[in-house]
C-alpha positions in Angstrom: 14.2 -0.1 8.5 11.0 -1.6 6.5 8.0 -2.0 8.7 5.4 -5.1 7.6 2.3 -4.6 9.2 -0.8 -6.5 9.6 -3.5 -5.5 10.6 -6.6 -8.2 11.1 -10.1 -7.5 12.5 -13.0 -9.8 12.2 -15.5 -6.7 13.1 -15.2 -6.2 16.9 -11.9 -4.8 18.9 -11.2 -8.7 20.5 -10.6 -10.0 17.5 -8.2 -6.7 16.2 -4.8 -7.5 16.2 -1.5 -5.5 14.7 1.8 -6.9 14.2 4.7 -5.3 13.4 7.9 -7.5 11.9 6.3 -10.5 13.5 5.4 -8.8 16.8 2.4 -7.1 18.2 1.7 -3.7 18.0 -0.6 -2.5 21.1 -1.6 0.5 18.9 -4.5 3.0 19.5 -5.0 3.9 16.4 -4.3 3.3 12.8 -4.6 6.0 10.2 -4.5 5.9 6.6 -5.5 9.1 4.3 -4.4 8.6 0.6 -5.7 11.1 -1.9 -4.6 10.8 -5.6 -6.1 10.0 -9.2 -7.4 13.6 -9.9 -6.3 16.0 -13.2 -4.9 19.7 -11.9 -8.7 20.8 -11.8 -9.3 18.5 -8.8 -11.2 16.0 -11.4 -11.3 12.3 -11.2 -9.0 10.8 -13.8 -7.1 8.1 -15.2 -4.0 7.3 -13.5 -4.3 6.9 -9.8 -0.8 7.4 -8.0 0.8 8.0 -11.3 -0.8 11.6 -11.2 0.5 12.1 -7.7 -1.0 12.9 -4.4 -0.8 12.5 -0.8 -0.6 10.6 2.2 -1.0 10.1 5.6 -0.2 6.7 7.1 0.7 6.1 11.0 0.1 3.8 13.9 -0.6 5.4 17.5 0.8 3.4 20.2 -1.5 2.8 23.5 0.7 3.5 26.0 0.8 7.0 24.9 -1.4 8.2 21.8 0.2 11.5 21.6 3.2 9.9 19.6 2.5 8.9 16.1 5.1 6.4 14.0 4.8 6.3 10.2 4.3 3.1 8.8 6.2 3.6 5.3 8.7 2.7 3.9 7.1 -0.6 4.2 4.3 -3.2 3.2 1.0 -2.9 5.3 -1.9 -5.8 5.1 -5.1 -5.0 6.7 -7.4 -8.2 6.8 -11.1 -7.1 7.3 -14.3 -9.4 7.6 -15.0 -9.9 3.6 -12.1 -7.5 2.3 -8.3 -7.0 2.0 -6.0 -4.3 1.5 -2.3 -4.2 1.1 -0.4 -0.8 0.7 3.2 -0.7 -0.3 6.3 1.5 -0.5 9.5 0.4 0.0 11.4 3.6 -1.5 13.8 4.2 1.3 12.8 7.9 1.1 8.8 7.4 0.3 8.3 9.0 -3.0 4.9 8.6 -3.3 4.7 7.4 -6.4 6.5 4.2 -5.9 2.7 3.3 -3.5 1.5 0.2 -5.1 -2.5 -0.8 -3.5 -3.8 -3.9 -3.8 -7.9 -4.6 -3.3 -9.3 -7.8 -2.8 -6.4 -9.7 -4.9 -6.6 -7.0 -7.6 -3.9 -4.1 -8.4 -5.8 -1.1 -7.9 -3.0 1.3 -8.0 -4.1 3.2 -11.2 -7.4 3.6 -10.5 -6.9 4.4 -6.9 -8.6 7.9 -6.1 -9.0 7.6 -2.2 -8.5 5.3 0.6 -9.4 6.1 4.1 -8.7 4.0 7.3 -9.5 5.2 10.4 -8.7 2.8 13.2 -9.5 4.2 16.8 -9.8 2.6 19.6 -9.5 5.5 21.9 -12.4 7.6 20.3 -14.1 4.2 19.0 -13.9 4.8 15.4 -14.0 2.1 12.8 -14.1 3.1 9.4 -12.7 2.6 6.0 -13.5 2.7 2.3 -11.7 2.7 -1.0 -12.3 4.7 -3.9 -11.9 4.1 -7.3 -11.5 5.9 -10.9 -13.4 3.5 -13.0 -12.4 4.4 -17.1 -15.2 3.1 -19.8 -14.3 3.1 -23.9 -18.1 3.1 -24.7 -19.7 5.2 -21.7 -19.2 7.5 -19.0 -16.0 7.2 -16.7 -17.7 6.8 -13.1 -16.0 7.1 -9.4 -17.1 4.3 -6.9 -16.6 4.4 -3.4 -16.6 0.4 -1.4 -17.2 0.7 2.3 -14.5 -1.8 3.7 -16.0 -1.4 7.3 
């Protein structure tokens, strides 16, 4: 079964919601860890999930935060004040190179290096960023990190 989530926060927990297939989704946490974009050295490079990688990406319920659900195979939308991002893979057995990320309206998915979302309501975490393989003809290739929240 394909899970799409949403996830909306306009900066404080009242206004944090997550919905699953239309319904809410009293979670304590939501976890995203995607590493990918790098050469065999460890390097940045060219290619984002193209080159490979992993991930990490579950929900916590809060009625017991000891159990963990993966969100994948599936589309996840997180709305935050200012920003969106929408992670996607709907490979029945989540081969992670069929992960497609979408930043702020643009397809990020070859550049992608990072992206970090750490939802926690138990331990009052709120923090996520992006980061992104950034490949120049003329100059240096740079990396640049955007704070999300």
């Amino acid at each position: 079964m394909m899970n799409e989530m949403v996830f909306t926060t306009g900066g404080d927990w009242e206004s944090t919601t997550l919905f699953n297939n239309g319904a809410e989704f009293a979670a304590a946490q939501l976890f995203i860890e995607l590493a990918a974009g790098r050469d065999e050295y460890g390097n940045p490079a060219r290619g984002g999930v193209n080159l490979g990688g992993e991930i990490t990406a579950i929900v916590r319920p809060q009625d017991n935060a000891d159990e963990e659900f993966g969100i994948f195979p599936g589309r996840l939308e997180m709305n935050f004040p200012g920003h969106q991002l929408i992670m996607e893979n709907t490979h029945p057995g989540f081969a992670f190179e069929f992960t497609r990320i979408i930043y702020d309206g643009q397809d990020v998915t070859n550049d992608v290096m990072d992206v970090y979302v750490d939802i926690n309501a138990v331990d009052n975490v709120v923090k996520a960023y992006l980061t992104l393989y950034k490949n120049h003809w003329f100059s240096r290739d740079e990396v640049a990190t955007f704070n999300i929240i």
